[in-house]
Structures are given as structure tokens and as C-alpha cells.
ZAMARGU-4260 file (C-alpha; in steps of 0.2 Angstrom, whole numbers, plus 5000, padded with zeros to 4 digits):
<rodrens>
0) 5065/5038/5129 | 5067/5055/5121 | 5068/5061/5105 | 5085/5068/5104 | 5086/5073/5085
5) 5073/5075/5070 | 5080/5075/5051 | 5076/5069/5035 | 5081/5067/5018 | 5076/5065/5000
10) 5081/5052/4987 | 5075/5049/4967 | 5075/5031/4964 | 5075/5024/4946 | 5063/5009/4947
15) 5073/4993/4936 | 5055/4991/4926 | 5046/5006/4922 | 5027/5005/4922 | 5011/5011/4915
20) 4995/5011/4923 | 4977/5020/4917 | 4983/5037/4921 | 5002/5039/4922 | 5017/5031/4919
25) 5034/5032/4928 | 5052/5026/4928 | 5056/5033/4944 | 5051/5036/4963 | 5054/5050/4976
30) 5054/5047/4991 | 5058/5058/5008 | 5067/5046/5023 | 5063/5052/5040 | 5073/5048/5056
35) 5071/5048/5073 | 5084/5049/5084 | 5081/5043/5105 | 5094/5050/5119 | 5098/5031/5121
40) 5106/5033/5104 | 5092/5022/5094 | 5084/5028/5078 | 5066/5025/5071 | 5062/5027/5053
45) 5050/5033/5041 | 5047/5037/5023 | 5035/5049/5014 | 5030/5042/4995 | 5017/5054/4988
50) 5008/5052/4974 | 5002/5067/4967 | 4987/5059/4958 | 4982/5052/4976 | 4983/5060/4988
55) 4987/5078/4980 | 5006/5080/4987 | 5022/5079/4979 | 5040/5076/4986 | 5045/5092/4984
60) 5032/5100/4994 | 5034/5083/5007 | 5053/5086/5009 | 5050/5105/5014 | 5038/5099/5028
65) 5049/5084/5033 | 5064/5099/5035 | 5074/5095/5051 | 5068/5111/5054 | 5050/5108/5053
70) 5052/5095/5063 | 5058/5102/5078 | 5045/5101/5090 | 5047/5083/5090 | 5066/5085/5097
75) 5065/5085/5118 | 5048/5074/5118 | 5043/5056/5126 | 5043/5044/5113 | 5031/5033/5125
80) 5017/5049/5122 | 5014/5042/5105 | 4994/5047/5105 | 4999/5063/5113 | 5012/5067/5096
85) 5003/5057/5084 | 4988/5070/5086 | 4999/5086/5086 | 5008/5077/5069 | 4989/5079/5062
90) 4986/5096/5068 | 5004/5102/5060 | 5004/5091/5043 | 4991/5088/5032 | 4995/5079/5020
95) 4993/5060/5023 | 5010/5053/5014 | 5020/5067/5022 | 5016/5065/5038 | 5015/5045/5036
100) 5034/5049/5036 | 5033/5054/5054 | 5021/5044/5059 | 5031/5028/5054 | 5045/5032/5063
105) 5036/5036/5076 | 5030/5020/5077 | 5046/5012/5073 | 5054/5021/5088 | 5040/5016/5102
110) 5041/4996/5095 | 5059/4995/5098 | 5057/5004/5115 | 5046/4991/5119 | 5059/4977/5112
115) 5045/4970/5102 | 5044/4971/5082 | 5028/4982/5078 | 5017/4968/5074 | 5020/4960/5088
120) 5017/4975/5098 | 5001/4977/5090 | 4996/4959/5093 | 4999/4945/5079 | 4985/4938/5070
125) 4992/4931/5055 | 5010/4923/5054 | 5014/4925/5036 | 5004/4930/5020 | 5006/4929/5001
130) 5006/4946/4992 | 5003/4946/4971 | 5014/4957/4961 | 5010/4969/4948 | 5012/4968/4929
135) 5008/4984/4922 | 4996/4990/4905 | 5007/4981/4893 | 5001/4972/4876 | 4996/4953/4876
140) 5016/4945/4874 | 5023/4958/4888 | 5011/4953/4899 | 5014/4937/4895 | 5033/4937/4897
145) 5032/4946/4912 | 5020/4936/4919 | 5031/4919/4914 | 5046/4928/4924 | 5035/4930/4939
150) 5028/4914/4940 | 5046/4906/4938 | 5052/4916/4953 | 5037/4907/4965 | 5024/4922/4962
155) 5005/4915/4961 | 4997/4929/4963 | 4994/4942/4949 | 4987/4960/4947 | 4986/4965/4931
160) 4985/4985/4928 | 4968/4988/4917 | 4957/5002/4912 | 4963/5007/4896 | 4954/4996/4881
165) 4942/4985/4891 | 4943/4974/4875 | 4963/4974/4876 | 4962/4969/4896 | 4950/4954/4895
170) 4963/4947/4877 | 4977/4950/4890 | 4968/4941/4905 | 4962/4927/4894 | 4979/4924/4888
175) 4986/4923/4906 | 4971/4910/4910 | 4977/4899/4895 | 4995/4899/4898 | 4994/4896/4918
180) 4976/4889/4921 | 4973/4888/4938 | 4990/4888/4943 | 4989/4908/4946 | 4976/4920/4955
185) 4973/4933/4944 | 4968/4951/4951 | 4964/4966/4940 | 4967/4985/4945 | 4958/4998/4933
190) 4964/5013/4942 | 4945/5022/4938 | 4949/5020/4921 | 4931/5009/4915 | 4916/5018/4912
195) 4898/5009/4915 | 4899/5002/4898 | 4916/4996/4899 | 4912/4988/4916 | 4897/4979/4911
200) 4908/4971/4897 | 4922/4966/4911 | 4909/4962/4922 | 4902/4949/4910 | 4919/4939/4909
205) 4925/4938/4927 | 4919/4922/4932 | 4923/4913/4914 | 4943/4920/4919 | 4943/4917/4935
210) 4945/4936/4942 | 4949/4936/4960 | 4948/4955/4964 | 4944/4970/4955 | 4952/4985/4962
215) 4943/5003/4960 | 4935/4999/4944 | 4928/5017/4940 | 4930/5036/4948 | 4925/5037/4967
220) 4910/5049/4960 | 4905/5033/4952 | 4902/5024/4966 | 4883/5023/4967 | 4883/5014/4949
225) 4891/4996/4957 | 4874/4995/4966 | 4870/4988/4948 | 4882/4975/4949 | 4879/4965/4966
230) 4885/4949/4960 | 4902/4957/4961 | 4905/4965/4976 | 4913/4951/4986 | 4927/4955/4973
235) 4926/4973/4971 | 4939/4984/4982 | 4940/5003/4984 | 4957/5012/4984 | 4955/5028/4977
240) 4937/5029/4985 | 4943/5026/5003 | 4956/5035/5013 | 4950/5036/5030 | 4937/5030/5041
245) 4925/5046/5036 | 4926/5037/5018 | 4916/5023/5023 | 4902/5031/5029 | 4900/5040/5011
250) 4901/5023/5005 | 4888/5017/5016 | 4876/5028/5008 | 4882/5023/4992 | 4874/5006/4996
255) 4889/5000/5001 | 4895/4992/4983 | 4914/4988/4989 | 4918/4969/4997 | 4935/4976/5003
260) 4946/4991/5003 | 4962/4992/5000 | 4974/5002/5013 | 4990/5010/5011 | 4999/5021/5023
265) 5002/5034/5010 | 4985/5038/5010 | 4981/5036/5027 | 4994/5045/5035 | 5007/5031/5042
270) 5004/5016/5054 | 4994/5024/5066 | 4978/5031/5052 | 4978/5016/5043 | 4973/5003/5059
275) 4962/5016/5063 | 4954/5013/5045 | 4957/4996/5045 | 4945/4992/5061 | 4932/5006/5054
280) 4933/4992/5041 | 4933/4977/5048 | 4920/4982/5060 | 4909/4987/5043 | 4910/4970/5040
285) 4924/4973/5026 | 4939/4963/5020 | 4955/4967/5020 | 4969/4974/5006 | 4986/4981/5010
290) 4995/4989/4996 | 5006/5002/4992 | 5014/5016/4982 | 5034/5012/4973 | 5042/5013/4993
295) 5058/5007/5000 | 5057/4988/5011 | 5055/4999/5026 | 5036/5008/5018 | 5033/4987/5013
300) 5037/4982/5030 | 5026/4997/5040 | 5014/4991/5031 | 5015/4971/5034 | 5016/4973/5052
305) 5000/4981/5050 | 4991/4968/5038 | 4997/4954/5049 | 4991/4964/5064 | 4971/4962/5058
310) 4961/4946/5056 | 4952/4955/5042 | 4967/4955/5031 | 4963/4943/5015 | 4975/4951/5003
315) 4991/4960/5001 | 4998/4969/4987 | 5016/4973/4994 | 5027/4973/4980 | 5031/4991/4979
320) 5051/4988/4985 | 5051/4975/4969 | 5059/4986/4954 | 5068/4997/4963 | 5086/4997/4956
325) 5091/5002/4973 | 5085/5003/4989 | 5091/5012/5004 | 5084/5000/5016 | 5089/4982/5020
330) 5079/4969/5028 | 5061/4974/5033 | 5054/4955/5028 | 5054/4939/5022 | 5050/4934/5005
335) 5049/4915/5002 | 5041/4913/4986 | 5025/4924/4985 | 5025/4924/5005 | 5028/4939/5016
340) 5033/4938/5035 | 5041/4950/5046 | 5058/4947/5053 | 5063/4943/5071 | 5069/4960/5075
345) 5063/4975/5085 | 5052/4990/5077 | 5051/4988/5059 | 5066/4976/5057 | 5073/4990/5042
350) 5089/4997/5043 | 5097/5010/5033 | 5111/5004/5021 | 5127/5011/5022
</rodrens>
């Protein structure tokens, strides 16, 4: 199978509820669709999300390198050499987000070569896992409304966006513990917004509030303080601190503070840079998150065949297709209540809608 045809275009989504987190806030998402067309007439598809704040590249700058005429060299080229054009992708784009956009359709064309969807390609290791869903920095009754709408459409599991006013996070959490006591998982995300003093007044609540996780409390620079908290590193999880596999060696020397990292494709460069994190990590000994940026089903789906492609995985954060008031993609998975599977289809199991 060759590639017979490389193009790509760019979409603004409005998302259906905006959200804030510590840094930003947004009502919309941009996102740059890639695809891949084989001589046997069938198509692989990608998607670049960049988040400027991440990983430093926007979708502007992401649609001019997706160009179908920057991605010409692909066009004539054996889909089964995925290693060979996976390291020429690298050597050619640099930013992670864009070229996670090739990179999934890469992977999505070779999978359906094969017959096989991805994660079954990749080799199974979890049927189906539960992902939380996001409720953004909000005062105590928003994040209590939204939190009631959640939990009555079968979500158990929630992240609540902190980092703001420490003393305004733990109202809101203690609020959510009240209402749902052990009925819900709560997980916070601070987005490096606590310093050490607000951190040691979070860190002095979480067992009191049942906190499952926390997710990148403070700036990556920052790292070397959580050595002072080691009661909770099987909770804490890096996201901005951790990218690729060279990242966990800085963390090493850090004293290794982090429990689990959390991995998207956005910041990894597509399928392909993200298992190669996600074995650097699980061979480190660390758990696994999979998350995301605001992406179509087919970015949630990439990124589930990979989750349940590791045994390390423990949680997943998948929820970034959820308030998109429209998606360009159909199918991609299942969601029954909070649970997440893939669907019985080859590649990605995403298809464009009409």
C-alpha cells in the first residue's frame, strides 16, 4: 500500500461550554485534519490540536506545515515503512502537535492495512476503561451544577481545574465531597498555578477530601520542591513537566517526585512518540494517565487505542471531544456511562462526517 495523496485542512470549532483554567480560558478549538490517501483508495486520518501554552505552536503555524504541499514527500511512499517515515516526519516537523497530525494518520493507515483496529495491532491489555470529565475554575454552585449534570449522565469520575485561590479550590472540592460523598472520584488539575505555600495548604486536605490525583501542581522549574511532600507522590502526575522520554530523566534527578505522568499525543508527537513515552514510563516504574487537548473523537480515539495498549495505564482523561458543538468526526469509541472502549473497526474506527 502507497500513499497516493497527502492534504489537510483547518477547522475552528466553538466548544458548547466554554472553560477556564489557571492560565487561559477559551470558547473555541482549532484544529488542522490530516489525510492520507493509499492507491487501494483507503484513507488514514490525523488531527493537529496545538496549544500554544504547551507545546509553543499555534494552528496557524500547524496548518502551513500540514499544507498538502509540505506534505509531499509523503505521496508515492510504502505505508508498511512506518519507522522509516515516522523518522523523516521528526527530522522535517518539529513541533509535536503538528506533526502528531501525520503521525496519526500514519498510524491509522498502517492499522487498517493490517485489518486490525490500532489497539489491537498494538496488542490489547485493557478491554475498556473509565475516563473523568472536566469541570473547569468556576465558583462553588457552578461547580456544583455542573458536577450534578455529570454525575446524572453516568460520570463518576471528576477533575476539577484548580490553581487559582487555593482557599476557593478546597470550598469547591469540600462542597463536591458533601453532595456526592463517596459516590464520585475526585481528581484536581492546578495547571502550575500553586505555589509552595499554596501547596502545603492543598496538601494538608487531600486525604480529609478524598483527592485521587493531582495533576502538575506547580511549574516544571518547581519540580525539586515535591521532594518535600512524599506522602503525596503516588497521587501527584506530571503533564507540563513531561513530554518525552528525555523528560524523565530530568525528573529522575529531581528525586523523582511524580507517581504518574500524564500523556497526550499533542505533546508527544502522535501515537508513535507517545508509547515510546509511555514504556520509558512504565519501565520507570510509573503509572499511567492519558489525556488530551479540546480534539475531534478521532484525537480521543488515537489516544485510547494507545491507553489500552499499556498495562501501566490506571487513568484516563479523554474528554476533550465532550463540548464540541460539532465534531467532524463520527464514531472513534464507545461511551457507556464513564467507560471508554474502542469500536470493532479497523485503524482508528473515526470517519469523517459528511
Amino acid at each position: 500500500m502507497r500513499i497516493a495523496a497527502a492534504r489537510s485542512r483547518h477547522e475552528r470549532i466553538p466548544l458548547s461550554r466554554p472553560y477556564a483554567i489557571a492560565g487561559g480560558s477559551w470558547d473555541a478549538a482549532e484544529m488542522v485534519f490530516v489525510e492520507l490517501e493509499a492507491d487501494d483508495g483507503t484513507c488514514g486520518y490525523g488531527q493537529a490540536s496545538p496549544a500554544e501554552e504547551v507545546t509553543g505552536e499555534t494552528a496557524a503555524g500547524a496548518a502551513v506545515e500540514l499544507s498538502a504541499e509540505r506534505l509531499a514527500w509523503l505521496v508515492g511512499r510504502d505505508v508498511g515503512e512506518l519507522d522509516a517515515l515516522r523518522a523523516e516526519l521528526c527530522a522535517r516537523v518539529r513541533g509535536p502537535a503538528t506533526r502528531a497530525g501525520v503521525d496519526m494518520a500514519l498510524f491509522d493507515l498502517a492499522a487498517k492495512q493490517a485489518g486490525k483496529p490500532l489497539v489491537e495491532w498494538l496488542g490489547r491489555a485493557h478491554g475498556t476503561l473509565r475516563t473523568s470529565i472536566t469541570i473547569g475554575l468556576k465558583d462553588v454552585a457552578e461547580t456544583r451544577a455542573e458536577a450534578e449534570e455529570y454525575v446524572a449522565r453516568g460520570f463518576t469520575l471528576l477533575k476539577v481545574k484548580t490553581g487559582a485561590d487555593v482557599e476557593l479550590d478546597l470550598e469547591r472540592l469540600a462542597a463536591l465531597r458533601e453532595r456526592f460523598g463517596k459516590q464520585v472520584a475526585l481528581r484536581v488539575d492546578a495547571n502550575q498555578g500553586y505555589d509552595l505555600r499554596a501547596l502545603r495548604t492543598f496538601a494538608a486536605r487531600v486525604d480529609e477530601l478524598g483527592i485521587e490525583l493531582i495533576e502538575q501542581p506547580m511549574k516544571p522549574e518547581w519540580d525539586g520542591e515535591l521532594a518535600a511532600f512524599p506522602h503525596l507522590r503516588p497521587r501527584l502526575v506530571a503533564d507540563e513537566s513531561v513530554h518525552s522520554s528525555a523528560d524523565l530523566a530530568r525528573l529522575a534527578r529531581c528525586g523523582a517526585p511524580y507517581g504518574g505522568v500524564n500523556i497526550k499525543l499533542m505533546k508527544s508527537g502522535g501515537p508513535g512518540g507517545a508509547l515510546e513515552l509511555a514504556r520509558a514510563a512504565q519501565a520507570a516504574g510509573l503509572k499511567l494517565m492519558w489525556g488530551c487537548m479540546d480534539e475531534s473523537v478521532l484525537g480521543i480515539a488515537a489516544a485510547l487505542h494507545c491507553a489500552l495498549a499499556m498495562s501501566a495505564t490506571a487513568w484516563l482523561d479523554l474528554d476533550g471531544s465532550f463540548d464540541l458543538a460539532s465534531d467532524p468526526f463520527a464514531g472513534g469509541f464507545a461511551l457507556r456511562g464513564d467507560s471508554l472502549s474502542t469500536l470493532a473497526r479497523p485503524g482508528l474506527g473515526a470517519e469523517p462526517r459528511p
